[in-house]
C-alpha positions as a printed Julia matrix, in Angstrom:
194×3 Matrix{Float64}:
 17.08  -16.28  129.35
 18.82  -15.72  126.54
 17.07  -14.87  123.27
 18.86  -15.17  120.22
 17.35  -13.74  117.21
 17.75  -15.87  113.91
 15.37  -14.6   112.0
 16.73  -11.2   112.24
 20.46  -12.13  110.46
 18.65  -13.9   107.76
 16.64  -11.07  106.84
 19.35   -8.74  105.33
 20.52  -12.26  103.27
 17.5   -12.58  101.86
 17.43   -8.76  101.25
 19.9    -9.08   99.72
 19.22  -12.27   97.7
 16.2   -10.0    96.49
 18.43   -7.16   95.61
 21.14   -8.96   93.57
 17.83  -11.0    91.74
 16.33   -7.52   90.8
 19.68   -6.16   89.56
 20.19   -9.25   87.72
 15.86   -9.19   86.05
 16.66   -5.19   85.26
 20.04   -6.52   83.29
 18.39   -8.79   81.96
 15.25   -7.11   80.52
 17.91   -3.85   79.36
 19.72   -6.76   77.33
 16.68   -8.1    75.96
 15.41   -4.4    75.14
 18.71   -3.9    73.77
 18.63   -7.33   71.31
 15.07   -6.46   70.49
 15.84   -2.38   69.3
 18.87   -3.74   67.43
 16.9    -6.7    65.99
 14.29   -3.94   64.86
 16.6    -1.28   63.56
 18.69   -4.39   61.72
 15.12   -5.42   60.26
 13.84   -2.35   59.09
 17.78   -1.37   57.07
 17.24   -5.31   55.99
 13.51   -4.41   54.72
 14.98   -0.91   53.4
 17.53   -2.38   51.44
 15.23   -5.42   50.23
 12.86   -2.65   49.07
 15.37   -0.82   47.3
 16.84   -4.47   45.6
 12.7    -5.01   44.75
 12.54   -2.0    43.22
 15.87   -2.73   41.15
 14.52   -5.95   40.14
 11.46   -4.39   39.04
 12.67   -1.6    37.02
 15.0    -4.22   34.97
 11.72   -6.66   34.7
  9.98   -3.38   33.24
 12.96   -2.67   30.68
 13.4    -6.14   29.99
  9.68   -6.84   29.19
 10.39   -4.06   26.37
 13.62   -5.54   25.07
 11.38   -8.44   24.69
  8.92   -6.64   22.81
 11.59   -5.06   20.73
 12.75   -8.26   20.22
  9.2    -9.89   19.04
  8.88   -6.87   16.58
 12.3    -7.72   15.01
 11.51  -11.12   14.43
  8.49   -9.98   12.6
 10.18   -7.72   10.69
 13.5   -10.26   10.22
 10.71  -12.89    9.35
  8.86  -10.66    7.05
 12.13   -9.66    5.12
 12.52  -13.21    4.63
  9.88  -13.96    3.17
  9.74  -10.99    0.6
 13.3   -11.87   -0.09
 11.81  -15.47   -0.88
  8.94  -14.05   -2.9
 11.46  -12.13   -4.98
 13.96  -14.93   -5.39
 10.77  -17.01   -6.39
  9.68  -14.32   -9.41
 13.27  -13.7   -10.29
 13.13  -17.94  -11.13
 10.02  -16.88  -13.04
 10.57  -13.92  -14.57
  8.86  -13.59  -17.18
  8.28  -10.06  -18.95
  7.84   -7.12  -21.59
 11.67   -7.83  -22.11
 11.35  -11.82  -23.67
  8.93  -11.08  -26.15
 10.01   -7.41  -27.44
 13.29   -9.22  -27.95
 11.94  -12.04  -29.81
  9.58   -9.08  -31.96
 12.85   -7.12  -32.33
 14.41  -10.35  -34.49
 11.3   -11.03  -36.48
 10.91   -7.23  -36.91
 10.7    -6.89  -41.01
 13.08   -3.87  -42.02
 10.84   -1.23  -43.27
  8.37   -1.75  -40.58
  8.64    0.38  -37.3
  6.94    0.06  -33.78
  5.71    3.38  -32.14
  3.7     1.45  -29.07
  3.6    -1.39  -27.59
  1.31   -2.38  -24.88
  0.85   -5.69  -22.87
 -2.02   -6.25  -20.44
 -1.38   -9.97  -19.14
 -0.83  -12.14  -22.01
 -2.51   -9.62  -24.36
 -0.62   -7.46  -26.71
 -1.04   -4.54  -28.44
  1.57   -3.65  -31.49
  0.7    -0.49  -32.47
  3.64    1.0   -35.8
  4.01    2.53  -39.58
  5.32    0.81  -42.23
  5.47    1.77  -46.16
  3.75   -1.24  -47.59
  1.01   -3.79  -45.98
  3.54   -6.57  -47.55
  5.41   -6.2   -44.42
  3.18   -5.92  -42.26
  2.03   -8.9   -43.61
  5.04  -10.77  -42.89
  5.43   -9.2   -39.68
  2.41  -11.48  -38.72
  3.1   -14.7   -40.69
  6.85  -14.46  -38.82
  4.64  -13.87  -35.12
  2.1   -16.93  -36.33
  4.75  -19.07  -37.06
  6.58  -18.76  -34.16
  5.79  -20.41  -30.65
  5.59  -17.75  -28.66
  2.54  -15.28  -30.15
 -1.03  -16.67  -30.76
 -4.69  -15.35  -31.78
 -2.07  -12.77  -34.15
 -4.97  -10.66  -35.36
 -4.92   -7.46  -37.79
 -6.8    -4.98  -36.19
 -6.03   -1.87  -38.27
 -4.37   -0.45  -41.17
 -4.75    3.03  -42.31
 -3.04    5.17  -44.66
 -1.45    8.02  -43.32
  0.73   11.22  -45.12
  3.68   12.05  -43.34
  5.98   14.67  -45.18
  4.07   14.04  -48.47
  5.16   10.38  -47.81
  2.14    8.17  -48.08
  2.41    5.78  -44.86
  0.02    2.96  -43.56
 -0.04    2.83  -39.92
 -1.52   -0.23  -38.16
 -2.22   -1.89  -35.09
 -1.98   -5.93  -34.28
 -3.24   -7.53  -31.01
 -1.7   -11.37  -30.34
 -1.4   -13.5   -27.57
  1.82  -13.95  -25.97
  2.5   -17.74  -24.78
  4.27  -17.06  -21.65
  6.49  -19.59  -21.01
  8.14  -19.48  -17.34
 11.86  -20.42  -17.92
 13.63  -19.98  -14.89
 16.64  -17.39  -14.5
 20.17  -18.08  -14.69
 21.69  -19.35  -11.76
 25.3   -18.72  -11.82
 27.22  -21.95  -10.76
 30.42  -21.98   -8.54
 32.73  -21.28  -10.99
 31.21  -18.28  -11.79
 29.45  -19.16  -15.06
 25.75  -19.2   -15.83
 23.71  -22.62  -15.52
């Protein structure tokens, strides 16, 4: 009898079957190695360069945060400008000074009477001056009584004095000064003063 082997012709098929699967597993776990290193090497240069970008970022947060500071301080200052320029433009409305009433004394000023001092502490005044006879000094005061702007006019002094065998009284008068606030000029848009 005849024996035929079958099992023997489908061995080297199926070896081969095996063969061409393993060839096909190794290909296929070197592709997926491959992906895998190039997904990691594309990750870390993505991470690298995120890193770098963060560190960018944060640098320009770091030197903006001062610009903002900077900033902050100006306004202060800008602010603080302001307002002294508003303080100012306020007294300047008010101004009120040495200036109003030495101009007013100036016109009431008798002519042989002359000032050497004259001090003002607040509404207080001190006229300190020579003159060669109380008569004027005198009028000196009834002109500062009768006008509106002195009060509490008040002799406080009067002495004689020789100067250059000139016989001289020199005397001192305190007063009040009404201030009155009269606010500046304001120049209109024509040019003038209001």
């Amino acid at each position: 009898m005849i024996r035929i082997n079958l099992v023997a012709r489908h061995i080297p098929k199926v070896n081969k079957l095996i063969q061409r699967q393993a060839v096909y597993l190794i290909t296929l776990v070197a592709i997926a190695i491959f992906v895998s290193m190039f997904w990691m090497v594309s990750a870390f240069a993505n991470k690298s360069n995120l890193q770098s970008k963060l560190d960018v970022l944060k640098l320009e947060q770091t030197r903006l945060i001062e610009v903002k500071k900077k900033n902050a301080e100006f306004i202060l200052k800008k602010e603080r400008r302001e307002g002294i320029l508003k303080t100012i433009k306020i007294l300047e409305s008010r101004r009120v000074g040495p200036g109003n009433f030495l101009d007013y004394l100036n016109i009431i000023l008798p002519i042989d009477v002359w000032l050497t001092k004259v001090t003002e502490t607040n509404t207080n005044i001190s006229i300190i001056g020579y003159t060669f006879s109380p008569q004027a000094v005198a009028e000196l005061m009834r002109s500062m009584e009768n006008s509106e702007h002195f009060s509490n006019v008040e002799l406080t002094s009067i002495e004689k004095q020789n100067l250059n065998e000139q016989e001289l009284k020199s005397f001192t008068i305190t007063c009040n000064w009404d201030v009155e606030i009269v606010p500046a000029s304001v120049p209109d848009k024509k040019g003038g003063k209001s």
